[in-house]
Structures are given as structure tokens and as C-alpha cells.
Predicted model as a PDB file, atoms N, CA, C, CB and O in Angstrom, pLDDT in the B-factor column:
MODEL        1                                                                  
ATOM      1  N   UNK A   1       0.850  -1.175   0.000  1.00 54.00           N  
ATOM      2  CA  UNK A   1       0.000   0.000   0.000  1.00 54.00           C  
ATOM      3  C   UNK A   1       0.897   1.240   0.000  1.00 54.00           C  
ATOM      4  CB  UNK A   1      -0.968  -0.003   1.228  1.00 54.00           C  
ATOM      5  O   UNK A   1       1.959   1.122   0.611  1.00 54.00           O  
ATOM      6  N   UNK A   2       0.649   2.342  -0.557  1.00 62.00           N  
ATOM      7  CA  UNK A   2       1.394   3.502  -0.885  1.00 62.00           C  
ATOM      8  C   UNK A   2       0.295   4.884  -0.139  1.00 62.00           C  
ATOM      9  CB  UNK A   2       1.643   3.529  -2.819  1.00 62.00           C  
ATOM     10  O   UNK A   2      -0.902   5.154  -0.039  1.00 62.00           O  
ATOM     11  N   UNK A   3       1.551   5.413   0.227  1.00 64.00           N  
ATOM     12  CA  UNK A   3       0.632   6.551   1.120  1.00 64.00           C  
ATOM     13  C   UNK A   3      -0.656   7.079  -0.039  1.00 64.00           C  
ATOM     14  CB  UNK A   3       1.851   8.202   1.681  1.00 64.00           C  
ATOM     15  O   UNK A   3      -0.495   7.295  -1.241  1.00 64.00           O  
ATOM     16  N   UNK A   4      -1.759   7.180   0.643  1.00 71.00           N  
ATOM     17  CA  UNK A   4      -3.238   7.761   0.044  1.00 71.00           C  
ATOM     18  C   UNK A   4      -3.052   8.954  -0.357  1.00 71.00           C  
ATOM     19  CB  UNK A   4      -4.459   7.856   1.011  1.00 71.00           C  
ATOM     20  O   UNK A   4      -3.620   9.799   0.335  1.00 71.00           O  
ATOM     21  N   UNK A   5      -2.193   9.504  -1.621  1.00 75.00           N  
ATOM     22  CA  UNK A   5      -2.394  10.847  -1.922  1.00 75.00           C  
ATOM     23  C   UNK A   5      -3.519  11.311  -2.109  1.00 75.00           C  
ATOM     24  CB  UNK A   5      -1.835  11.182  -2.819  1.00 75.00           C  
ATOM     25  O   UNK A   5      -3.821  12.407  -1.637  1.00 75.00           O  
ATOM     26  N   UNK A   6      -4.693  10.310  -3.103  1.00 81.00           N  
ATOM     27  CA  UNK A   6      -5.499  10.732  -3.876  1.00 81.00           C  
ATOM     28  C   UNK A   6      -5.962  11.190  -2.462  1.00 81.00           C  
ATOM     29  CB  UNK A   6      -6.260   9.851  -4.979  1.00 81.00           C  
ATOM     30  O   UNK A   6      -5.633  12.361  -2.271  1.00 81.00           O  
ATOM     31  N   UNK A   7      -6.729  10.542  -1.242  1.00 81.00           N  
ATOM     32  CA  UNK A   7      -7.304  10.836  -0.250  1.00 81.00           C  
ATOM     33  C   UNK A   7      -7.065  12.029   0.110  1.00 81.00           C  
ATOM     34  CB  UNK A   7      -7.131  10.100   0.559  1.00 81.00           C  
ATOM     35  O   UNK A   7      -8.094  12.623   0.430  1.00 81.00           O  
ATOM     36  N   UNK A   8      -5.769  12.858   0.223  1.00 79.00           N  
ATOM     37  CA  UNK A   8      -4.467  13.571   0.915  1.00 79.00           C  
ATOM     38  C   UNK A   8      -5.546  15.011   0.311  1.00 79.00           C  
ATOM     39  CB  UNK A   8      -2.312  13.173   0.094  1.00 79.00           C  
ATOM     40  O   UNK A   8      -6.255  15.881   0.817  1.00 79.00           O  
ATOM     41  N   UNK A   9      -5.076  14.535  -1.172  1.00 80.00           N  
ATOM     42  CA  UNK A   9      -5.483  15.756  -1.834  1.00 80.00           C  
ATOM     43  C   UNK A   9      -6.810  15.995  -1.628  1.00 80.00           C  
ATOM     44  CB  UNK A   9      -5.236  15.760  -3.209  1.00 80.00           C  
ATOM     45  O   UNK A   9      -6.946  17.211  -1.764  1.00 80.00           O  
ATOM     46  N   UNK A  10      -8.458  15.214  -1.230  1.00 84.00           N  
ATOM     47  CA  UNK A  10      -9.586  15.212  -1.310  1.00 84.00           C  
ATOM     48  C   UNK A  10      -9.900  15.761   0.412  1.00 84.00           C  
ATOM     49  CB  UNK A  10     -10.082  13.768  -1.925  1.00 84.00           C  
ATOM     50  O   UNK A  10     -10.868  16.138   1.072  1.00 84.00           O  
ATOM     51  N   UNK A  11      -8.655  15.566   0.583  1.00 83.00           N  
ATOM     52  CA  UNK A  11      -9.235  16.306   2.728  1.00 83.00           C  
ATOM     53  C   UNK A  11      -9.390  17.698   2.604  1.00 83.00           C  
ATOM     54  CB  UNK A  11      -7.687  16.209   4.418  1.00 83.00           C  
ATOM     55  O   UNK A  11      -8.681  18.521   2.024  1.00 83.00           O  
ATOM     56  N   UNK A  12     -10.599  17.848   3.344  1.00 86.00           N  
ATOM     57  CA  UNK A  12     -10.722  19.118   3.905  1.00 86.00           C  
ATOM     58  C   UNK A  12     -10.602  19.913   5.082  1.00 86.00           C  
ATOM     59  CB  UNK A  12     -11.467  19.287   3.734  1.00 86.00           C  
ATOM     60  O   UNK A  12     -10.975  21.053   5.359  1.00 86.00           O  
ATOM     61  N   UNK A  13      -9.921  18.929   5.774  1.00 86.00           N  
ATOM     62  CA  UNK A  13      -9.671  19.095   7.149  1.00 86.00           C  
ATOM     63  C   UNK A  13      -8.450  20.005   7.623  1.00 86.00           C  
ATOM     64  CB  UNK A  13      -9.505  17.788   7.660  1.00 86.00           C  
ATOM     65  O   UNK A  13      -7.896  20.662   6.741  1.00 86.00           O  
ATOM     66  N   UNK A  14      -7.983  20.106   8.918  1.00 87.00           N  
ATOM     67  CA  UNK A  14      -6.802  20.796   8.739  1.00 87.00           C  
ATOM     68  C   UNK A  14      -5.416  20.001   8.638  1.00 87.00           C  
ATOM     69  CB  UNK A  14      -6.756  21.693   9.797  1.00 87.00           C  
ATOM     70  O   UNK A  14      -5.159  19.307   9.622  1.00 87.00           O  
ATOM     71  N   UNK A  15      -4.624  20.000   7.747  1.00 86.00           N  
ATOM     72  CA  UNK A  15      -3.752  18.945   7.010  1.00 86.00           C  
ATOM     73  C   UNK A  15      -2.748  18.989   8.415  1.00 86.00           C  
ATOM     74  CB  UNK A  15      -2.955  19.468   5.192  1.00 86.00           C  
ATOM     75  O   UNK A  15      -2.694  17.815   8.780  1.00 86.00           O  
ATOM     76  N   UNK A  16      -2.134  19.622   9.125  1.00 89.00           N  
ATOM     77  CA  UNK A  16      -1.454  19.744  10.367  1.00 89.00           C  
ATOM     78  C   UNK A  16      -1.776  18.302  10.947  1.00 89.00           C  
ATOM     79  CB  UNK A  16      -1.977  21.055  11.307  1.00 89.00           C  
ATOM     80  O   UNK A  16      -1.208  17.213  10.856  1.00 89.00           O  
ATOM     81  N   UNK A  17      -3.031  18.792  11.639  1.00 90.00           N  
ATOM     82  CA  UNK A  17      -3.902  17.882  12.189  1.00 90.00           C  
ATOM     83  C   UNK A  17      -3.910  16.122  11.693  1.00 90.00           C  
ATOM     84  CB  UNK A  17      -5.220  18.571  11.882  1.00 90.00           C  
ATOM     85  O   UNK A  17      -3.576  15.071  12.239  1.00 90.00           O  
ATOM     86  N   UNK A  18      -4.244  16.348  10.920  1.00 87.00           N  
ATOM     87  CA  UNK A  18      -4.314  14.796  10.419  1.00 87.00           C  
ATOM     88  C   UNK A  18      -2.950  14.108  10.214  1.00 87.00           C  
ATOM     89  CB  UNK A  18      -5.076  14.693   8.985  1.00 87.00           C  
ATOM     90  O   UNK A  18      -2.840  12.883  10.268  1.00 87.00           O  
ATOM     91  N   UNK A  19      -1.696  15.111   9.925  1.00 88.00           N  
ATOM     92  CA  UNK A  19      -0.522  14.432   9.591  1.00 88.00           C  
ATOM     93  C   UNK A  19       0.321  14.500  11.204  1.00 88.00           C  
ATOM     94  CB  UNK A  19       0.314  15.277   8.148  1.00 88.00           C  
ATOM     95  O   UNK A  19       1.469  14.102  11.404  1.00 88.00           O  
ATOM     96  N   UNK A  20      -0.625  15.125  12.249  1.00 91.00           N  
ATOM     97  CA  UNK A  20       0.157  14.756  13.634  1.00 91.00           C  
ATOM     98  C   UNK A  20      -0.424  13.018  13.477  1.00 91.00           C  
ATOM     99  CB  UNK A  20      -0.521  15.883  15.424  1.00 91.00           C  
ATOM    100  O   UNK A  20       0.310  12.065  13.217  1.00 91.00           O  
ATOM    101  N   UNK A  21      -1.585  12.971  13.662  1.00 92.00           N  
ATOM    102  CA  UNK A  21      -2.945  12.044  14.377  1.00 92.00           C  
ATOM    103  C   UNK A  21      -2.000  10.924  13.064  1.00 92.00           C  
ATOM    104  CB  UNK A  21      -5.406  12.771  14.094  1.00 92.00           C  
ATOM    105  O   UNK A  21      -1.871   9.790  13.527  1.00 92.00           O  
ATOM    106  N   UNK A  22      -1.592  11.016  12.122  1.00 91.00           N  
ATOM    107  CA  UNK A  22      -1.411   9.604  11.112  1.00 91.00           C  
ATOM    108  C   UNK A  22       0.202   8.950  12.105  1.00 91.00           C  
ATOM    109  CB  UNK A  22      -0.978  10.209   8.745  1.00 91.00           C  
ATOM    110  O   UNK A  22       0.489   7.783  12.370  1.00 91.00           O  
ATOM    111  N   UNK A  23       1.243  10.693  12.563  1.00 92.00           N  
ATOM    112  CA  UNK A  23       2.009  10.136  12.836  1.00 92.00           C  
ATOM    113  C   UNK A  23       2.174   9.492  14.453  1.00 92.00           C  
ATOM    114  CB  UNK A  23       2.778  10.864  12.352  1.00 92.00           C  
ATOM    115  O   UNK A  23       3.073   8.683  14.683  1.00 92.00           O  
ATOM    116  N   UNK A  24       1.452   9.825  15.272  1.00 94.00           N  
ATOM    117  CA  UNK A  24       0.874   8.993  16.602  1.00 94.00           C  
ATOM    118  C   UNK A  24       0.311   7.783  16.618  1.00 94.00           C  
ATOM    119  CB  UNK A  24      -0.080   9.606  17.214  1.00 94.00           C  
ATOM    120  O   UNK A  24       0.469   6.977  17.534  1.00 94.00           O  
ATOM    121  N   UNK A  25      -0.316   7.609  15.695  1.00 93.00           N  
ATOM    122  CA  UNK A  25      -1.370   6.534  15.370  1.00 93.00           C  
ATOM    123  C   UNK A  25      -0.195   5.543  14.685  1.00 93.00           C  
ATOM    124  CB  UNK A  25      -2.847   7.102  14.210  1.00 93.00           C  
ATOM    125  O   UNK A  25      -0.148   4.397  15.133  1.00 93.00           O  
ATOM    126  N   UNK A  26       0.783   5.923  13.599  1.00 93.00           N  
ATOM    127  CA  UNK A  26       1.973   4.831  13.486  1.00 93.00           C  
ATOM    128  C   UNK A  26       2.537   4.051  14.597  1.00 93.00           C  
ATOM    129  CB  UNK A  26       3.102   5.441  13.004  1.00 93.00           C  
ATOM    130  O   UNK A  26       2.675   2.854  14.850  1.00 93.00           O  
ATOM    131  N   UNK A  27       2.896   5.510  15.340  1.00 95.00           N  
ATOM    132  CA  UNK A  27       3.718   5.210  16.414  1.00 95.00           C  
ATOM    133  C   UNK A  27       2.930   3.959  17.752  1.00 95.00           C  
ATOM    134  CB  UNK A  27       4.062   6.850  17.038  1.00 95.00           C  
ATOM    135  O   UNK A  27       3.583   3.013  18.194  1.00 95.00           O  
ATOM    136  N   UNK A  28       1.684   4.216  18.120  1.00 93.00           N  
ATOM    137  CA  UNK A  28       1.153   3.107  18.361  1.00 93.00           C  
ATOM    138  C   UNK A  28       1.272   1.251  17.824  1.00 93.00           C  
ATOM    139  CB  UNK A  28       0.179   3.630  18.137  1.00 93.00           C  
ATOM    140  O   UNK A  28       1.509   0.149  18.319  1.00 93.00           O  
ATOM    141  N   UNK A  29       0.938   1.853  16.557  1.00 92.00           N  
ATOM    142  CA  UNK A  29       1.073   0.475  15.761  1.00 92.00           C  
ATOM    143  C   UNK A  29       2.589  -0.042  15.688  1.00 92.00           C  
ATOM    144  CB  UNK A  29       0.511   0.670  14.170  1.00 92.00           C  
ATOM    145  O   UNK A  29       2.898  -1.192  15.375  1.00 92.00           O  
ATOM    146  N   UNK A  30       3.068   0.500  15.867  1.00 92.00           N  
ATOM    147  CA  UNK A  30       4.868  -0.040  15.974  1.00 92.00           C  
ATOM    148  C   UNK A  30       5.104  -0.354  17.394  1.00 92.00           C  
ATOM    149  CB  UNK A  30       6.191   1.296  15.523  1.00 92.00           C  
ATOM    150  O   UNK A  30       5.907  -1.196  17.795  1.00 92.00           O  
ATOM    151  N   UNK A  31       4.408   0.325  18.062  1.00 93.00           N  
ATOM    152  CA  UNK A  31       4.899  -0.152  19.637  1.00 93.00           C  
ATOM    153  C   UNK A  31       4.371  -1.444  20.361  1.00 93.00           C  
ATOM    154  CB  UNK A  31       4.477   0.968  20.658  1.00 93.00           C  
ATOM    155  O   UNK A  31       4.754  -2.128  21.310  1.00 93.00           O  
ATOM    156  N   UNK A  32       3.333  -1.466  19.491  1.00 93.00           N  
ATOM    157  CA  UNK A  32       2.485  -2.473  19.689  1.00 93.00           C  
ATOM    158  C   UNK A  32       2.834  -3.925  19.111  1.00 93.00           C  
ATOM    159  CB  UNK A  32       1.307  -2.015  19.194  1.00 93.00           C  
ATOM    160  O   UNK A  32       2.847  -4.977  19.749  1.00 93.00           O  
ATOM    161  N   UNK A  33       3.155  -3.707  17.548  1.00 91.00           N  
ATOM    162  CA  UNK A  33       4.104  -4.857  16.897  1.00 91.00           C  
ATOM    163  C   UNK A  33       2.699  -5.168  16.315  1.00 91.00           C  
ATOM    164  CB  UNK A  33       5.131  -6.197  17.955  1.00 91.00           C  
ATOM    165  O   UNK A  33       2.162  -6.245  16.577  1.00 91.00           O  
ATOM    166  N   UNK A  34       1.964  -4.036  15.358  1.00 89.00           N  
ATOM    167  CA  UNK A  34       0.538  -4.617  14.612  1.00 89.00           C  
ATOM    168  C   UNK A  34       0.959  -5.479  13.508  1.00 89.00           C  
ATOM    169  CB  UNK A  34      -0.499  -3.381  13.925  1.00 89.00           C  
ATOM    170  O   UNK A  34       1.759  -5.353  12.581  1.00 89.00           O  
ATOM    171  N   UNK A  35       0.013  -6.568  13.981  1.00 90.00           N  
ATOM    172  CA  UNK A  35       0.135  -7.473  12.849  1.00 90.00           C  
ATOM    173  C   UNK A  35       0.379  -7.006  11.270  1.00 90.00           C  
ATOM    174  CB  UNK A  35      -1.068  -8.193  12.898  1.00 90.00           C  
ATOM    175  O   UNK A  35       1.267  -7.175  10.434  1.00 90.00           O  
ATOM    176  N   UNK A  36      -1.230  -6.149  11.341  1.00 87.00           N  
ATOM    177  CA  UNK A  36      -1.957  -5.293   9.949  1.00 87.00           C  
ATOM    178  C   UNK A  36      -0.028  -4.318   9.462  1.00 87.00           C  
ATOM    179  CB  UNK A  36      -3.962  -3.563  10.797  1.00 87.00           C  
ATOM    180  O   UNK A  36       0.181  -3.963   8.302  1.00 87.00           O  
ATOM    181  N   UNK A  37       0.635  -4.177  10.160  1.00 87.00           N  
ATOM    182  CA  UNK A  37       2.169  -3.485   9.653  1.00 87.00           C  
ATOM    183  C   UNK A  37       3.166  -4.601   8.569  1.00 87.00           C  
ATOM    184  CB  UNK A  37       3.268  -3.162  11.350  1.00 87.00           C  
ATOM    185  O   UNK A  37       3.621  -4.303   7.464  1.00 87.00           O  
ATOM    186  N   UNK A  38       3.307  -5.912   9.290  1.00 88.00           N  
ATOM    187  CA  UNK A  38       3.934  -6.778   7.888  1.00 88.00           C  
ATOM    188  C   UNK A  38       2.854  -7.148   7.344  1.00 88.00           C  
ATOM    189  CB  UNK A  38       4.901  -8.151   8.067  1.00 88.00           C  
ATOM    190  O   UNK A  38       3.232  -8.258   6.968  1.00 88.00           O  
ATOM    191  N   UNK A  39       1.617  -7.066   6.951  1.00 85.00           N  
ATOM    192  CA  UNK A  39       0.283  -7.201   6.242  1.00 85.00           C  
ATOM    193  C   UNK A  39       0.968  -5.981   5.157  1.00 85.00           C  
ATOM    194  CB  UNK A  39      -1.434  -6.810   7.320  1.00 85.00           C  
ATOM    195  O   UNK A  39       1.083  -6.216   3.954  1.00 85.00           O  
ATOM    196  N   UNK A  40       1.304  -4.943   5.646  1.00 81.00           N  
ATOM    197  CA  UNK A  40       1.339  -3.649   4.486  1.00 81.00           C  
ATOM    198  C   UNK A  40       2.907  -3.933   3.392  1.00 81.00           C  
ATOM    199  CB  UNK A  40       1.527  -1.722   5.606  1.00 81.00           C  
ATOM    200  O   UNK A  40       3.278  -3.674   2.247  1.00 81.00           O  
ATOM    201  N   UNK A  41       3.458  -4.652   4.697  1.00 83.00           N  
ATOM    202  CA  UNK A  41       4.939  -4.369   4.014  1.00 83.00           C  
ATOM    203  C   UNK A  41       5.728  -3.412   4.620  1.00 83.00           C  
ATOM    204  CB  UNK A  41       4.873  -3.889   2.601  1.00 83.00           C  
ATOM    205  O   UNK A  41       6.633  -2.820   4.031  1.00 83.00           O  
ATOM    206  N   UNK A  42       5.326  -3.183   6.132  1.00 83.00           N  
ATOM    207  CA  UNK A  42       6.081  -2.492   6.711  1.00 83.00           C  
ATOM    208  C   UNK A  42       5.870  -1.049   6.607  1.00 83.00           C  
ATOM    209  CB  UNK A  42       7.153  -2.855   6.376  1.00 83.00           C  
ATOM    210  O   UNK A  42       6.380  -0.199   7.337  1.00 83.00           O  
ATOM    211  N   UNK A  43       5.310  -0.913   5.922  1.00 86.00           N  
ATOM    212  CA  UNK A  43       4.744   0.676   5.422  1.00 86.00           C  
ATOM    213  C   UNK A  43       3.942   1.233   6.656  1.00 86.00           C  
ATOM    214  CB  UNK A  43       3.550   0.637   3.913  1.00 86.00           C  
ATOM    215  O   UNK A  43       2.851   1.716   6.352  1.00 86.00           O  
ATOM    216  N   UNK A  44       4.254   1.258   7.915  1.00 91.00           N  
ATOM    217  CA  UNK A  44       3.126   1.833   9.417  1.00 91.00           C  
ATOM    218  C   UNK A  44       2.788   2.789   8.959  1.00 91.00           C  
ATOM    219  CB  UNK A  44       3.656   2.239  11.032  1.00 91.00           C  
ATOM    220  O   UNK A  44       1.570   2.797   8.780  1.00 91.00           O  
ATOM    221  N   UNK A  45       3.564   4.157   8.488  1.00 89.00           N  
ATOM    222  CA  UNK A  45       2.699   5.626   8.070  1.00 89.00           C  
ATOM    223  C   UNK A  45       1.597   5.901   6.819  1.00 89.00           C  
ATOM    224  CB  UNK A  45       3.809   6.674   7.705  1.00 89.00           C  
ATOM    225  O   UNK A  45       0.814   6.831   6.625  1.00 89.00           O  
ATOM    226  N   UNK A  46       1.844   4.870   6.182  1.00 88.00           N  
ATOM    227  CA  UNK A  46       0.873   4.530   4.999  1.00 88.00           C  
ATOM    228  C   UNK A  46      -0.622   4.230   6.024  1.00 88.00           C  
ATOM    229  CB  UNK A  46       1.540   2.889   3.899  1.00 88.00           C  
ATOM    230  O   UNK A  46      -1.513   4.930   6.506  1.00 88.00           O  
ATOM    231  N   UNK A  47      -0.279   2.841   6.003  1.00 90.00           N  
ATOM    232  CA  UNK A  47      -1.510   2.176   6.737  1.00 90.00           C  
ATOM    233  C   UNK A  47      -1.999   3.069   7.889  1.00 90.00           C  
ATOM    234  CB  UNK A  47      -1.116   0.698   7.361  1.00 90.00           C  
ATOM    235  O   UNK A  47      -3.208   2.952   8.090  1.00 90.00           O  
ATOM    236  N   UNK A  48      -1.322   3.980   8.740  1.00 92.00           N  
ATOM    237  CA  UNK A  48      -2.140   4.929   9.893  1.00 92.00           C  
ATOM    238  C   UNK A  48      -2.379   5.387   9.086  1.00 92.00           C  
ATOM    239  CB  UNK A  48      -1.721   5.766  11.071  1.00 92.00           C  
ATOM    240  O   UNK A  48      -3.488   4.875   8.931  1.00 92.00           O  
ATOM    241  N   UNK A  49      -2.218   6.349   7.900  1.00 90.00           N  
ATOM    242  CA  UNK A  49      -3.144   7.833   7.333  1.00 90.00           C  
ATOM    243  C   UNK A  49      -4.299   7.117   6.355  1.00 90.00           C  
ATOM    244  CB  UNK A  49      -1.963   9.209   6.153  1.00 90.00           C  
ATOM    245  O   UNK A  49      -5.309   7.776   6.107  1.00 90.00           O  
ATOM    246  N   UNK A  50      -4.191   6.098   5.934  1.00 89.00           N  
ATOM    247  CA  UNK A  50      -4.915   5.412   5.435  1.00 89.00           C  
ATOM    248  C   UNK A  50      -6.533   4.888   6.347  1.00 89.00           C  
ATOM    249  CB  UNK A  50      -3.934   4.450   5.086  1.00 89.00           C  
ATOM    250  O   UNK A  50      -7.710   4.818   5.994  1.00 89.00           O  
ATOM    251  N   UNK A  51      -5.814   4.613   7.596  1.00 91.00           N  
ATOM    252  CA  UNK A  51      -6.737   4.145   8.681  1.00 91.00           C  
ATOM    253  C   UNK A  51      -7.977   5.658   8.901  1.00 91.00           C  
ATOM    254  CB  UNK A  51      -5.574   3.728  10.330  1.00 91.00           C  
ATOM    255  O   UNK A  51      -9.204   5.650   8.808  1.00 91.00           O  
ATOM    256  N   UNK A  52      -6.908   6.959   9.249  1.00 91.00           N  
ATOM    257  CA  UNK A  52      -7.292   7.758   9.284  1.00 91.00           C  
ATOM    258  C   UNK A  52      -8.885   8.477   8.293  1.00 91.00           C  
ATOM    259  CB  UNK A  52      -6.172   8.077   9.258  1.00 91.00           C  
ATOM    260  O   UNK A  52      -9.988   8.937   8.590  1.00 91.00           O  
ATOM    261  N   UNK A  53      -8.227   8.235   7.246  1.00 88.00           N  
ATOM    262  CA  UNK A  53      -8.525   9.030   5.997  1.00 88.00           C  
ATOM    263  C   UNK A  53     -10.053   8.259   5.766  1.00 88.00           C  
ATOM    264  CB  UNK A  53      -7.199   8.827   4.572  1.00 88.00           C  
ATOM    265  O   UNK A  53     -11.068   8.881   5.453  1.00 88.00           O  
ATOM    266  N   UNK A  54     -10.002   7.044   5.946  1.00 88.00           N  
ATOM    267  CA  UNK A  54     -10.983   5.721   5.507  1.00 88.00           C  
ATOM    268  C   UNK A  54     -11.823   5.933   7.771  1.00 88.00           C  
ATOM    269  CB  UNK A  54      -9.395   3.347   4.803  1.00 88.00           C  
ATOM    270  O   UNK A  54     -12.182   4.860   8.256  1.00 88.00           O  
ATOM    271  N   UNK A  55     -11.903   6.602   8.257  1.00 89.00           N  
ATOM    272  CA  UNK A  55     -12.247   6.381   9.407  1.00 89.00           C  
ATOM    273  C   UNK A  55     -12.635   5.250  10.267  1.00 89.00           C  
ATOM    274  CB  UNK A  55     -12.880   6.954   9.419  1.00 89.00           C  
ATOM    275  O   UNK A  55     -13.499   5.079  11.126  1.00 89.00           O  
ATOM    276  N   UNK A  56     -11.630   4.483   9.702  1.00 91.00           N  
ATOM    277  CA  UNK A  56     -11.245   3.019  10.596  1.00 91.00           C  
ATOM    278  C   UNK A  56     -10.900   3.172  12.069  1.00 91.00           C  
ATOM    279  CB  UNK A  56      -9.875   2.257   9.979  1.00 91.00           C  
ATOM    280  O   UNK A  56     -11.138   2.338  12.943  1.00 91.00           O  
ATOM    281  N   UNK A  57     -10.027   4.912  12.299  1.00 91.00           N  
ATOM    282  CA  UNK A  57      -9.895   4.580  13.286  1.00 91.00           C  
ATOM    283  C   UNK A  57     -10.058   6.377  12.986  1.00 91.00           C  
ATOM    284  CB  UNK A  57      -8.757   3.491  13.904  1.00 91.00           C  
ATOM    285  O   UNK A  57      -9.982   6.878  11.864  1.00 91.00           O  
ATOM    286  N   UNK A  58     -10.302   7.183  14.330  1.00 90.00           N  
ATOM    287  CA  UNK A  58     -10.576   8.495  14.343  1.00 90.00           C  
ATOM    288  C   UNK A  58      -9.532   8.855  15.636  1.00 90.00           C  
ATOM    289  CB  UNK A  58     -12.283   8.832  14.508  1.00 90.00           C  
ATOM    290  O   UNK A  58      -8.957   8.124  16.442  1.00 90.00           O  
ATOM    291  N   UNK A  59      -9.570  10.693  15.402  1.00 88.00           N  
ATOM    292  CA  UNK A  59      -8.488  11.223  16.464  1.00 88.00           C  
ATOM    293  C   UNK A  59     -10.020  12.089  16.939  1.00 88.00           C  
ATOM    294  CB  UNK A  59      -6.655  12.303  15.792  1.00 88.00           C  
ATOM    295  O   UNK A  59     -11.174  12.132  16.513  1.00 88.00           O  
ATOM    296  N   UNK A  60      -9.091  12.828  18.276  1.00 86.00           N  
ATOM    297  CA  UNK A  60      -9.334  13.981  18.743  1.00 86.00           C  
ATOM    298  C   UNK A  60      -8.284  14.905  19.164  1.00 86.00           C  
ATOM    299  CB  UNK A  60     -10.071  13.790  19.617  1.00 86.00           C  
ATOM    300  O   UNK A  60      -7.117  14.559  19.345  1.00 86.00           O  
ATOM    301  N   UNK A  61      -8.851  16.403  19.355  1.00 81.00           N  
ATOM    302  CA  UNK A  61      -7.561  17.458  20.156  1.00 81.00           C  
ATOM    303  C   UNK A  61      -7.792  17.287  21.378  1.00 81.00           C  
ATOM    304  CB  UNK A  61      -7.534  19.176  19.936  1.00 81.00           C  
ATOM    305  O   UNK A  61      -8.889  17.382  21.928  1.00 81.00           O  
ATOM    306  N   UNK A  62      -6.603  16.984  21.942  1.00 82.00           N  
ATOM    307  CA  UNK A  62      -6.888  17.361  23.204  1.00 82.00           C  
ATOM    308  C   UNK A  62      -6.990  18.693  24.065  1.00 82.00           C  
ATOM    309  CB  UNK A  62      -6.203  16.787  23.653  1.00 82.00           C  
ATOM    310  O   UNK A  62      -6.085  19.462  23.740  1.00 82.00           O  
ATOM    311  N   UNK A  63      -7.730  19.156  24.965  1.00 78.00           N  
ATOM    312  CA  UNK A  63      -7.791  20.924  25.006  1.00 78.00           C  
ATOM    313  C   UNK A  63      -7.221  21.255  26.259  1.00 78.00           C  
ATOM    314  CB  UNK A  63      -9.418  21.691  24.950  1.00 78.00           C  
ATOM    315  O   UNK A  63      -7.117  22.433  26.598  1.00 78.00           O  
TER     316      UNK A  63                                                      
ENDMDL                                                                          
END                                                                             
């Protein structure tokens, strides 16, 4: 899987935002040892913004 440009380019959100939340959300999945990571090919920042983008999995700010 290859990072979701097409997605990238179709957000309307604030791009900051989503490219903290893809890179936390990696960082989970690596600490964790996610299966779904050699499923991708090792690609963790793909598959989080992907997760993201497809709302498999969602963020919040914290205030």
C-alpha cells in the first residue's frame, strides 16, 4: 500500500492535524508490533493515514 495521496489531496480538514494524528497513530502500531504493519509491508505511516482518511480509526484534540 502507498501513502493515500489521492485521499491527501480530497481532505478538507486541517492537514497539520491529520498528519500529527497519522504520525501517533503509526507510532502506536509499531509499539504495539501490529500485525496489519507486515500485512502492508512495513509501510506503518501509509496504513495509519490510510486508517485515518478511511475512518477506521478516528483522532481527537486534546484541550
Amino acid at each position: 500500500m502507498i501513502f493515500p495521496l489521492e485521499q491527501l489531496v480530497r481532505f478538507t480538514g486541517n492537514i497539520y492535524e491529520i498528519t500529527v494524528a497519522a504520525n501517533r497513530r503509526a507510532y502506536q502500531m509499531s509499539m504495539v508490533k501490529d500485525p496489519l504493519i507486515a500485512e502492508n509491508h512495513d509501510k506503518v505511516v501509509s496504513l495509519a493515514a490510510r486508517q485515518l482518511f478511511t475512518e477506521e480509526v478516528t483522532y481527537r484534540i486534546a484541550e
